[in-house]
N, C-alpha and C positions, 0 to 999 in steps of 0.2 A: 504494500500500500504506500511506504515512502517514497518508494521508485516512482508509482502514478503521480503523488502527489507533485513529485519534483518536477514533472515530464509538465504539469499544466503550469504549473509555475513560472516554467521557460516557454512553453504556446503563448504565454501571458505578460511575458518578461516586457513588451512593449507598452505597456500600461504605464509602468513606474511603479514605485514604492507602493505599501500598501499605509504605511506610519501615517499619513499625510489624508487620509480615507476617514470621515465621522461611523462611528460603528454603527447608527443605522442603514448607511450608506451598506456599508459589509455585511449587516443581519440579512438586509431585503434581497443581497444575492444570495445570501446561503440559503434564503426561502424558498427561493424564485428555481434554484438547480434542485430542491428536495422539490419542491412539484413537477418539473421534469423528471425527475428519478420517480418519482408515485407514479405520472402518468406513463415511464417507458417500463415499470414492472409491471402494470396491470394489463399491459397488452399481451396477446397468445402470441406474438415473434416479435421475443424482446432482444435489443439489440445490446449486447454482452457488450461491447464496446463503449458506448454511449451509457451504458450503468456504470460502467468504470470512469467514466469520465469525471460523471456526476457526485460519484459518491468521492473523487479525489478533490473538487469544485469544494464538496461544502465541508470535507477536513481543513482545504487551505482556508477556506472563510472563519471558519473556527479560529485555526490558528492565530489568523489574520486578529480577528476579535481579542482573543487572549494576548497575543504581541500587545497590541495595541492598550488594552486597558484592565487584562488579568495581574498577576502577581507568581512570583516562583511559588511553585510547590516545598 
């Protein structure tokens, strides 16, 4: 799963920082790829790919979130 995550990181890498991003801004993507992911599981030919994508999308928004405004464990 790190690997995926790294791999969107860098399709993304043209974005910029994420530091600089208000965590609503980051919540409403990691909503926005879990209803893509709801809607590509509930389909009868789900596309393994695009789950993968989705589910490495709302790890980095997470992370993105915790960077941003979490605390070390």
């Amino acid at each position: 799963m790190a690997h995926n995550m790294e791999a969107q990181l860098q399709v993304n890498e043209h974005k910029g920082n994420w530091r600089k991003e208000h965590h609503e801004f980051l919540q409403r993507e990691m909503e926005r790829n879990a209803e893509v992911l709801k809607y590509e599981l509930a389909k009868d030919d789900v596309d393994r790919h695009e789950i993968t994508i989705r589910c490495a999308n709302i790890a980095n928004f997470a992370m993105m979130i915790a960077d941003n405004e979490g605390a070390s464990l």
